[in-house]
N, C-alpha and C positions, 0 to 999 in steps of 0.2 A: 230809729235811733242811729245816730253817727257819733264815732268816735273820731276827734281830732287831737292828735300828739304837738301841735304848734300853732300859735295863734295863727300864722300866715294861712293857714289853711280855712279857719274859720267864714271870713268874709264868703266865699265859693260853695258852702256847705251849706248856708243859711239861706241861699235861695234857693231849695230843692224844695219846691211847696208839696211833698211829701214826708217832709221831715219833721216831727211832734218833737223829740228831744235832742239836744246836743249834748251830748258826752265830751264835757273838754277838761281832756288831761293835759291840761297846760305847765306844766312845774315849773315855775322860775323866770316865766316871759312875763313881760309888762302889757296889760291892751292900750294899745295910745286910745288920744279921745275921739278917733275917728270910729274905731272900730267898737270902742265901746260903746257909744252911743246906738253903733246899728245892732248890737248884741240884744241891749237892752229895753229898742223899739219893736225887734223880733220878738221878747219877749212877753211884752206888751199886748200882742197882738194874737196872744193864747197858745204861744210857744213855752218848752220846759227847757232851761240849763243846766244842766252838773258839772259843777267845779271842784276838783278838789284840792287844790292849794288855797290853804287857808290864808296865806297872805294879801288873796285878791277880794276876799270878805269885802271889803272899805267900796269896791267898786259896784258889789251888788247889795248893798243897804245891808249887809252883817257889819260883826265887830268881832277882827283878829284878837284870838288869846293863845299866846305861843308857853305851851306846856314844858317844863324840868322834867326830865327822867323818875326825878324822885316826887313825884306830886301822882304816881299812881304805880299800880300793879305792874307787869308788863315781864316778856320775854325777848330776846333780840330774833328775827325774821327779816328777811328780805323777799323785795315784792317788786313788780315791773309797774310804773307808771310812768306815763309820757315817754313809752320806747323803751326806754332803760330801768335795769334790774337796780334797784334802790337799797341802800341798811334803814332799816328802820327796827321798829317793835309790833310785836303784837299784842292784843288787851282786850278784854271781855268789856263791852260795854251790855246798859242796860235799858229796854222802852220803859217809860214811867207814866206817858201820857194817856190822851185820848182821842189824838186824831185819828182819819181813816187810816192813816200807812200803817200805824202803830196797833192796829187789829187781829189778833191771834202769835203777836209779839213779844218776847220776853226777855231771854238776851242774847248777844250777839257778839263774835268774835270779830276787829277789826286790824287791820292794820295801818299804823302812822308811820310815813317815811320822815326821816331826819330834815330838817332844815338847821341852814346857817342862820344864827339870830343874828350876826354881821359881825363878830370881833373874831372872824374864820377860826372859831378852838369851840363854844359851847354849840351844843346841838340842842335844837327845841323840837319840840311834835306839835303839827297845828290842831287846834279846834276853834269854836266862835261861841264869843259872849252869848249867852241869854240876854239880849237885849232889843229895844225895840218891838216890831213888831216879829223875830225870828224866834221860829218855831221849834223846839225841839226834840230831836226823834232818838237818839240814843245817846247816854250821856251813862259817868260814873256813879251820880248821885244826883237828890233832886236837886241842889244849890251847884254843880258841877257848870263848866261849859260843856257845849253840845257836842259831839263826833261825828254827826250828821243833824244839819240841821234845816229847814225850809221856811221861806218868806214867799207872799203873793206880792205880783206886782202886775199893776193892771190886770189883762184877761192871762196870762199866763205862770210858772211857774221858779223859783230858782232855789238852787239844790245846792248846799255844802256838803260834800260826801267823802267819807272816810271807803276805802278797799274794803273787803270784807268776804271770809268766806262763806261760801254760800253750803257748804256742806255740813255745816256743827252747829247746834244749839236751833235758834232760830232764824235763820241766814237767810233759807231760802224763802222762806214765809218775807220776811222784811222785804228781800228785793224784787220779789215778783209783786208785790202791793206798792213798792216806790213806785216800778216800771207803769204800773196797768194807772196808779194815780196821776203819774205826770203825763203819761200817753194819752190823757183825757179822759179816765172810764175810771166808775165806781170800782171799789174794794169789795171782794168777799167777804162777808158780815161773819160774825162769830162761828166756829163748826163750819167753817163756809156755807151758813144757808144767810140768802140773800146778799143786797149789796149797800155801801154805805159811802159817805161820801160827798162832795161838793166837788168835782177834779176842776182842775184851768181848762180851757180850748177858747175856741174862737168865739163861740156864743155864754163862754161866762161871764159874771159879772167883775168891770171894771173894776180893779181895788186902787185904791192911791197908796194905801197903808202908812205905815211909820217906820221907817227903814233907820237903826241903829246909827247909821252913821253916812 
């Protein structure tokens, strides 16, 4: 796994043919279509991406839903993403599903940093529709948008990811099954006995899917 704090960095990262996951905390950079296309042919090709600016949803088949303050619980926190120390909130979200990630899962403490929704005065918090074909791994409620959420594309992987800590509730359970899922390897089964799973890599199966937008 590599973490990159600016797209420019991306393109030089992606060809370590050592590397299963990109960690790109991008906040606020655009990917032209040069690089996005090579983003999403790496990932094609049984590579995983974590993005977590919701705004860039549109570019990997989710669908932005920029959240009000008052549309959930929350406390104010600040958190470092993309380099810099962020205002944002923090908010208990919760697994409802059945996929592998969501295996020994219940709920989960996150953090959303603030975005400009562009009239430079209201603040939104991102997450993404339930739509198409993305997946959802922690949300408020079952009709809720997601806080984290996953779509397959081709042989590999792509990730909407909210912060989160890994120390309360079940934090750590969630991200060490994100990591081992998108790294290409089965999930510890309930109790941790045995494993469970379909993960992306190079020998999975091709998906085209239905990507939201």
């Amino acid at each position: 796994i590599r973490v990159v704090q600016r797209a420019s960095e991306i393109r030089g990262v992606i060809h370590d043919p050592n590397l299963r996951i990109l960690c790109m905390q991008v906040f606020g950079d655009e990917l032209n279509a040069d690089l996005h296309t090579e983003i999403l042919e790496w990932v094609r090709a049984g590579h995983t991406v974590w993005f977590y600016d919701a705004r860039l949803a549109p570019q990997f088949g989710m669908k932005t839903y920029l959240m009000d303050p008052e549309q959930f619980r929350h406390k104010p926190e600040k958190g470092v993403l993309g380099g810099s120390k962020r205002n944002g909130l923090a908010t208990v979200s919760v697994s409802f599903g059945s996929h592998a990630v969501q295996t020994g899962v219940g709920q989960v403490t996150v953090f959303l940093p603030e975005i400009d929704s562009g009239d430079g005065e209201t603040k939104s918090y991102g997450a993404v529709e339930v739509a198409g074909d993305t997946v959802p791994l922690l949300q408020f409620a079952l009709d809720s948008p997601a806080l984290v959420a996953l779509r397959r594309e081709g042989r590999g992987l792509i990730v909407y990811k909210a912060l989160l800590w890994n120390e309360v509730l079940s934090g750590d359970r969630f991200q060490l099954n994100l990591l081992d899922y998108s790294a290409g390897f089965q999930v510890p089964g309930p109790a941790g006995e045995g494993k469970v799973g379909t993960p992306p890599g190079p020998e999975a199966e091709y998906i085209t899917g239905e990507p939201a937008t």
